[in-house]
C-alpha positions in Angstrom: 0.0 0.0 0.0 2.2 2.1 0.7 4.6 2.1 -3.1 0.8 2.7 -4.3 0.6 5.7 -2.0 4.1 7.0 -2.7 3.0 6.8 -6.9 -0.1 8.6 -6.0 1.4 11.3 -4.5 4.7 11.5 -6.0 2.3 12.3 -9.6 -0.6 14.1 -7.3 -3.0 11.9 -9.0 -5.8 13.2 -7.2 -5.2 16.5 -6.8 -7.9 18.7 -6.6 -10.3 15.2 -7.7 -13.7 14.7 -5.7 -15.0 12.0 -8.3 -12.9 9.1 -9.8 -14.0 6.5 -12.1 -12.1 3.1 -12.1 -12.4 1.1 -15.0 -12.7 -2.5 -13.6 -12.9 -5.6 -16.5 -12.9 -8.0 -13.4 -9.5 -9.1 -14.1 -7.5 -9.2 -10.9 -5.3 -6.2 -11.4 -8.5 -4.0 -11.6 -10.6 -5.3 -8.7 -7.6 -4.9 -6.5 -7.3 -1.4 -7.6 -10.6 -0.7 -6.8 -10.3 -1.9 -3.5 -7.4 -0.6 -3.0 -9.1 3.1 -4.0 -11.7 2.2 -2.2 -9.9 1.8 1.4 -7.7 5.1 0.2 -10.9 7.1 -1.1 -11.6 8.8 2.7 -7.7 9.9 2.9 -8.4 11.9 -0.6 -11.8 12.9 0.2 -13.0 11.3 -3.4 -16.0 9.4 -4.4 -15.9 6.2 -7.1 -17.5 4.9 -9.6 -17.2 1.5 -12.1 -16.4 1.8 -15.5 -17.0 -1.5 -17.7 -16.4 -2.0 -21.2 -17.8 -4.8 -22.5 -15.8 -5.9 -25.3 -18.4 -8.7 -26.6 -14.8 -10.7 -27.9 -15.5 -13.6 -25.9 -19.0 -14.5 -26.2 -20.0 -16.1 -22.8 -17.0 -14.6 -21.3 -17.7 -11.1 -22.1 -21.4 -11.6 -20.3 -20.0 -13.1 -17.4 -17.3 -10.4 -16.7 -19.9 -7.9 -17.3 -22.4 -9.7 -14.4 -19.7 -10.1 -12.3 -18.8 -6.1 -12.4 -22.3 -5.7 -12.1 -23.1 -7.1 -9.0 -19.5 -5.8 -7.1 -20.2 -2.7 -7.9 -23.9 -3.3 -6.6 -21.9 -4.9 -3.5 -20.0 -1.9 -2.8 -22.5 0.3 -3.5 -21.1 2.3 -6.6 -22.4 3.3 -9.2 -22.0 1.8 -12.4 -21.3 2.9 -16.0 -21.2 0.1 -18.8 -21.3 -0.1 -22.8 -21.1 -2.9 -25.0 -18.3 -2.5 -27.7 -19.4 -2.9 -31.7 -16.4 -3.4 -33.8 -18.4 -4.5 -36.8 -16.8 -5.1 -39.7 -13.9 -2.7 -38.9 -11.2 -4.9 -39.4 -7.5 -3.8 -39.0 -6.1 -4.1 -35.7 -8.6 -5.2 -32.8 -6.2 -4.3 -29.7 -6.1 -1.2 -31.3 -9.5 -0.6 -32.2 -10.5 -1.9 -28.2 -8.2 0.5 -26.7 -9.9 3.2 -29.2 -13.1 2.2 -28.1 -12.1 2.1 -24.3 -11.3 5.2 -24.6 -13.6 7.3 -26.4 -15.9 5.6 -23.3 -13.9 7.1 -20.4 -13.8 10.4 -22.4 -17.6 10.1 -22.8 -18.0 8.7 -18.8 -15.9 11.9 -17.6 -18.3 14.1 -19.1 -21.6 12.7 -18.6 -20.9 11.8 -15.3 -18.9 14.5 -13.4 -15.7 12.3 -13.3 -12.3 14.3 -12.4 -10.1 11.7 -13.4 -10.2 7.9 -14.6 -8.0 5.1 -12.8 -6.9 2.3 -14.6 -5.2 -0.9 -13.5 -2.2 -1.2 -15.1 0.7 -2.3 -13.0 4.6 -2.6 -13.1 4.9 -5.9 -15.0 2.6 -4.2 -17.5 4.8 -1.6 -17.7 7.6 -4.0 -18.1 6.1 -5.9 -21.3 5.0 -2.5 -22.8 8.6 -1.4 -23.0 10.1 -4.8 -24.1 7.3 -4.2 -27.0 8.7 -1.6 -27.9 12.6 -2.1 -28.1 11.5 -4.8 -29.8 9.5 -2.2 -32.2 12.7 0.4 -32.3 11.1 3.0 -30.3 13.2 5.4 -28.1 13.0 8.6 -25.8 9.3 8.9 -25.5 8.3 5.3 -26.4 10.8 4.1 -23.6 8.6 5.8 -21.0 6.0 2.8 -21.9 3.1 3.8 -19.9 2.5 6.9 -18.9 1.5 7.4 -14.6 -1.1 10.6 -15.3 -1.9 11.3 -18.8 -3.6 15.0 -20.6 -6.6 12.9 -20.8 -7.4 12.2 -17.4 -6.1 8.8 -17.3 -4.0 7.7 -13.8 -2.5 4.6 -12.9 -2.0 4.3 -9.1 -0.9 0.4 -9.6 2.5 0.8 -11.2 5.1 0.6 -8.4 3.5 -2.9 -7.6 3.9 -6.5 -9.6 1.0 -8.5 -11.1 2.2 -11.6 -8.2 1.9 -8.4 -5.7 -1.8 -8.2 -7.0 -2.6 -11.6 -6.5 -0.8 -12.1 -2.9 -3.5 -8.7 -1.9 -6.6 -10.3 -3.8 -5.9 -13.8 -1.6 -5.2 -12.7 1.4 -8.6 -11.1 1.5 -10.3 -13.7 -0.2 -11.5 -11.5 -2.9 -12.4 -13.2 -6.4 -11.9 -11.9 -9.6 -12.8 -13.2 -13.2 -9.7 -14.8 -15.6 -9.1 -13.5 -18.9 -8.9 -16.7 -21.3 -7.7 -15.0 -24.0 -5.0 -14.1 -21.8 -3.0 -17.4 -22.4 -3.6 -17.2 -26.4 -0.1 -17.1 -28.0 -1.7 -15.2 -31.0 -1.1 -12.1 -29.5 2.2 -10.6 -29.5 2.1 -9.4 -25.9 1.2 -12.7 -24.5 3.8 -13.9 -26.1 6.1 -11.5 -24.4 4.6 -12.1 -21.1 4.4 -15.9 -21.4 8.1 -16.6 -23.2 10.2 -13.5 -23.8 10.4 -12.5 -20.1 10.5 -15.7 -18.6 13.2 -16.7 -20.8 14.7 -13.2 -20.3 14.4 -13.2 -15.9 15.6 -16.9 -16.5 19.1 -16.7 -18.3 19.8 -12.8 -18.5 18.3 -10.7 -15.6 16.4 -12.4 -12.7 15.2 -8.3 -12.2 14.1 -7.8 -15.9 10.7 -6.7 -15.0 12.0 -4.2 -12.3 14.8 -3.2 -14.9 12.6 -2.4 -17.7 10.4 -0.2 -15.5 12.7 1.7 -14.4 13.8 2.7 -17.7 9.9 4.0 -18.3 10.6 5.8 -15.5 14.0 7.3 -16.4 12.8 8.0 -19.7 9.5 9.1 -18.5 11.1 11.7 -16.4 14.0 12.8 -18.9 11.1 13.4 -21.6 9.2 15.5 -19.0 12.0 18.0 -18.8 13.0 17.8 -22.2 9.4 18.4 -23.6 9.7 22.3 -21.5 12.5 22.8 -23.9 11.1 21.4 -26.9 8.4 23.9 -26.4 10.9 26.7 -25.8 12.9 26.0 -29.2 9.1 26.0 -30.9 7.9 29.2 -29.4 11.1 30.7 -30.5 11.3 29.4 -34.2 8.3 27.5 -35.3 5.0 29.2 -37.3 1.7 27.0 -37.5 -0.7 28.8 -39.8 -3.3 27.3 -42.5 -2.6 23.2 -41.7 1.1 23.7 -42.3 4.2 24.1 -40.2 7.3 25.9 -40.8 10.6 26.4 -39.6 14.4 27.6 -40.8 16.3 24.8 -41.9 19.4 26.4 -40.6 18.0 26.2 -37.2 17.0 22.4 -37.7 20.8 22.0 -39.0 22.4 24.3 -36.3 20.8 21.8 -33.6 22.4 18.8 -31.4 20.8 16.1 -33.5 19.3 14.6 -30.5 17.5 18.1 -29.9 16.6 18.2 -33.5 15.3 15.0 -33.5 12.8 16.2 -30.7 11.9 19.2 -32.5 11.0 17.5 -35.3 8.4 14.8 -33.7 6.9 17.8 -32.1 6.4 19.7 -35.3 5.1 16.2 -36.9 2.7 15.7 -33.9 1.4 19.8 -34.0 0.4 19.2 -37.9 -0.3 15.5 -38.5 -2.5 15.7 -34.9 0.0 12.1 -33.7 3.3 10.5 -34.1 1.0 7.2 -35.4 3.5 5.3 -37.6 6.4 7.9 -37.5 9.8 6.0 -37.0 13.2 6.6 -37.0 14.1 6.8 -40.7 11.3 9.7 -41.5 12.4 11.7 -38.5 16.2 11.1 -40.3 15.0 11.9 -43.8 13.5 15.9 -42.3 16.9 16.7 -41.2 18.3 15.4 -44.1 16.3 18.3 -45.6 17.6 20.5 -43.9 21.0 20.1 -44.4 20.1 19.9 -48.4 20.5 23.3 -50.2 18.8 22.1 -53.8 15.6 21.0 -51.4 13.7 18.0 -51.7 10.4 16.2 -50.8 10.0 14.2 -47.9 6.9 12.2 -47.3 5.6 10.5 -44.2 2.7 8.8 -42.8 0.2 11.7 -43.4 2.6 14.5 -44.3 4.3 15.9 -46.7 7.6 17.5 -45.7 9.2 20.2 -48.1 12.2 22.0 -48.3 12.6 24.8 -50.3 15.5 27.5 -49.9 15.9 28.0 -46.1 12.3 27.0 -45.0 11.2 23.4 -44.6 7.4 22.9 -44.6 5.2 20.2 -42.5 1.6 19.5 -44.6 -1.0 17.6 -45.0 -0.7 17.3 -49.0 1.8 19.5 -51.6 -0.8 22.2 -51.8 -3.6 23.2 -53.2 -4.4 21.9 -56.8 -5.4 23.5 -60.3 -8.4 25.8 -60.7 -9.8 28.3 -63.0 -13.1 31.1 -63.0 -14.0 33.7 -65.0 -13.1 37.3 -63.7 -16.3 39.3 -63.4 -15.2 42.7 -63.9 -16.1 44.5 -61.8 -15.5 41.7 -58.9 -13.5 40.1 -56.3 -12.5 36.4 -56.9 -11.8 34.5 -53.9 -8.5 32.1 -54.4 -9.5 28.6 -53.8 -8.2 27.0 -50.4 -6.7 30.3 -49.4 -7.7 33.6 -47.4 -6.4 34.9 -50.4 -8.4 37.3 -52.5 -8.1 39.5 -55.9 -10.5 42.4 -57.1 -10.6 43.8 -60.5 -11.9 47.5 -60.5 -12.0 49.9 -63.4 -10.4 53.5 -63.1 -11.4 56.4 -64.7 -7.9 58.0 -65.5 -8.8 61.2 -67.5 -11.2 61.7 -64.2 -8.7 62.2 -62.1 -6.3 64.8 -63.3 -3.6 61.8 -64.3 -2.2 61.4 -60.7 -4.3 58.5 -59.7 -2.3 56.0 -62.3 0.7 56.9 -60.5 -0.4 55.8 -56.8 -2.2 52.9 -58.4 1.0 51.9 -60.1 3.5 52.1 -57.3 1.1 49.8 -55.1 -0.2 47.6 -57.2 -1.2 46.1 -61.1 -2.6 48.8 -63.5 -3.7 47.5 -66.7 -5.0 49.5 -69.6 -8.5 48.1 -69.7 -8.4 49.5 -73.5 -5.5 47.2 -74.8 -7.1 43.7 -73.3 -7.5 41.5 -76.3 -10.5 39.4 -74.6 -12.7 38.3 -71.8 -10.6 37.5 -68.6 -9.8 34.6 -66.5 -8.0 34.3 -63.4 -6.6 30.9 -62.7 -3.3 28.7 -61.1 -0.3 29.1 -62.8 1.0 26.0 -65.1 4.6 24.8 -65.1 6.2 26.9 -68.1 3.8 29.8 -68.5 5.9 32.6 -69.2 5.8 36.5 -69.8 7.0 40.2 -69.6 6.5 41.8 -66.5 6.8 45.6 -66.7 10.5 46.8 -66.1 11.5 43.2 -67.1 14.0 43.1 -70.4 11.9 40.2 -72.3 10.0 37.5 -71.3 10.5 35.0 -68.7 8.9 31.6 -67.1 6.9 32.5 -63.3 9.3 29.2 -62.3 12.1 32.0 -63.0 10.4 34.6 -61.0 9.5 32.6 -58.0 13.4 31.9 -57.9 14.3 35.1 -57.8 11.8 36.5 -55.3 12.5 33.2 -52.8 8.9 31.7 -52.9 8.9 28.1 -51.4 7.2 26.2 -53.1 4.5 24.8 -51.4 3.8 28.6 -51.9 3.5 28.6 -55.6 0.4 25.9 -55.6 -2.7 27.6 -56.9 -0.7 31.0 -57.6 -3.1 33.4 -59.8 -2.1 34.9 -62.7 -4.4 36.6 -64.9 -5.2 35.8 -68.7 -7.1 37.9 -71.4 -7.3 36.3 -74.8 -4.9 33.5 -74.4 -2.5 36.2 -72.7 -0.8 36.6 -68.9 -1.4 39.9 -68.2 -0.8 39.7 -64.6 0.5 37.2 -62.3 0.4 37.5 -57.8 3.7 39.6 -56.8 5.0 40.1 -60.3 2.3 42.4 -61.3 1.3 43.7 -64.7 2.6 42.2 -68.6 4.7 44.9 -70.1 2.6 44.8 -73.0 -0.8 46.0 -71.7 0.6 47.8 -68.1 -1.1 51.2 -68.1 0.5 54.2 -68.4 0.3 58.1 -68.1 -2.1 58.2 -71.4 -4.2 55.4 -70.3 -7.9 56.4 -69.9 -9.1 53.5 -68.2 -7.3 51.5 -65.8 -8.0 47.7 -64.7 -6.9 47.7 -60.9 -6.3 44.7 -59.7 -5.3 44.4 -56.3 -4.8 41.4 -53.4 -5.9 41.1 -49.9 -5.5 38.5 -47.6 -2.7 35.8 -47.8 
């Protein structure tokens, strides 16, 4: 009782809590933690209530479990909050989709019923078996802290300073009963396997303590991540901009980096876009700051995200950018760029109305066309790789490709750029402004404005 107590405080597990729920499945780690709560709960001055999921997996097993939650909570006079699992048809992995399942239940059991946090009954030797998993799966740093003691989400776990056998010796020696999981001894299951062969074999010829080893590590690692997560959060405060789906930072800050620190920084920007670090490994994390110490740029592209480097900027997105599109340009009008905030207006100008001076401020801050010399009707739409033409000032045409080069836009940037056609003819394109050709000038009469707003 008293490692439990030191876990409890040591991660203030119920501070400021008047209402936990404790998800029992009638295993015998979970009935023991809610005994164990429930001899604790006048110390905290909380209140508790029985979660069940019922996963419906093994038929009369599942029912039985369920009863038998049923009638200790009724014993104990809890209350109790149960749902019955559908996984349908939804294939894929079923650990995965249970855990999903269990909890998107908690989450729903906190709100509907006042619960401050949710206790589950995971002990050390779980903890043990989770990291082996995943050594075994290459993770490191964060994986290594296996399972977390308090999680964002509400979760604690007051049972891991204690061992499964410590579980059992509690549960026996006050002749409690508890339901056994058959599916438990299935080899099909990679962590039974662990739990039945890997450690045994492991305590057996390489570490009698391997259970007691490997949670430790969590716990090293646990608390090493903790301190280098306030960091992490510095560096991205100081250098990282999340606007529109897409992050960005300097290469030359990714590059300037210890590696280790970069390699952080990275899985944080991954997790702040893509949402998770779901099916980001080693090499992806590897192949972004290999980006960043690439000059010519590149394309990375990960579980969910494309990563782009272009001149000292690598981007984090959910796809290249926005895609081809085309409308008429109502004249006058404002055109709204697809998939942007950006938008662009076309007004006519009366020149001869306004003593000649008007052109002049137009022209200095943004396209003037000379409505007059427009060969057709107009059309805004994306620019195409190897469209070319003259802006005004320019010595003879050249491709847009060109002029994004020379004015530095990335080029997750240049996706969807507007340019601005009239008979076949680019007579204006976003930055580069108007086509030598049909700019306005001092003896224009009437001017085609055209002008952006937003970004």
């Amino acid at each position: 009782m008293r490692r439990i107590e030191r876990v409890i405080r040591r991660y203030r597990m119920f501070e400021g809590a008047r209402r936990i729920g404790v998800a029992v499945s009638g295993g015998a780690d979970s009935v023991c933690l809610l005994h164990i709560l429930l001899e604790l709960a006048p110390r905290y001055g909380i209140s508790l209530a029985v979660l069940h999921v019922d996963h419906g997996l093994r038929g009369d097993e599942s029912t039985g479990d369920a009863d038998f939650v049923r009638a200790l909570a009724g014993r104990l006079g809890l209350a109790l909050f149960c749902q019955k699992l559908d996984f349908g048809e939804s294939g894929g992995n079923l650990e995965q989709a249970a855990r999903h399942g269990r909890l998107a239940f908690f989450a729903e059991c906190r709100a509907k019923a006042d619960l401050d946090r949710v206790a589950t009954g995971h002990t050390r030797s779980d903890q043990a078996e989770t990291v082996l998993f995943r050594i075994l799966r290459g993770a490191a740093g964060a994986g290594l802290a296996g399972i977390r003691p308090v999680t964002a989400d509400g979760l604690v776990r007051p049972l891991l300073a204690v061992d499964r056998q410590d579980v059992l010796e509690y549960l026996r020696s006050r002749h409690l009963e508890w339901r056994e999981d058959g599916s438990n001894q299935s080899r099909d299951f990679a962590r039974n396997r662990i739990r039945l062969s890997l450690l045994p074999q492991l305590a057996q010829e390489w570490n009698p303590a391997i259970r007691e080893t490997l949670a430790n590590m969590a716990d090293w690692a646990f608390e090493e991540e903790a301190w280098q997560s306030v960091e992490i959060q510095r560096l991205a405060a100081d250098h990282l901009t999340c606007e529109g789906g897409r992050g960005l930072i300097r290469a030359g800050v990714l590059a300037s980096l210890p590696r280790a620190v970069a390699r952080r920084l990275v899985r944080h920007v991954i997790e702040r876009v893509k949402g998770d670090l779901r099916s980001v490994n080693f090499d992806h994390v590897e192949a972004v700051l290999d980006l960043s110490t690439e000059p010519k740029g590149g394309t990375a592209c990960l579980p969910g995200l494309i990563v782009q480097r272009s001149f000292d900027w690598v981007c984090f997105a959910h796809s290249p950018g926005r895609g081809e599109w085309e409308v008429m340009a109502q004249v006058p009008g404002t055109i709204a760029i697809p998939g942007t905030k950006l938008s662009v207006s076309l007004e006519i100008v009366d020149n001869s109305e306004t003593s000649g001076s008007s052109y002049y401020v137009y022209n200095n801050e943004m396209g003037c066309l000379d409505w007059n010399r427009l060969p057709g009707s107009t059309r805004l739409r994306s620019w195409h790789h190897g469209d070319r033409y003259q802006p005004k000032g320019s010595a003879g045409e050249i491709k847009i490709k060109d002029l994004f080069q020379q004015a530095r836009v990335p080029v997750w940037e240049r996706q969807g750029w507007p340019v601005l056609e009239s008979g076949e003819r680019i007579v204006w394109s976003r930055q580069f402004g108007a086509a030598a050709w049909c700019a306005a000038g001092p003896e224009t009469r009437l001017i085609l404005r055209v002008s952006e707003a937003g970004q």
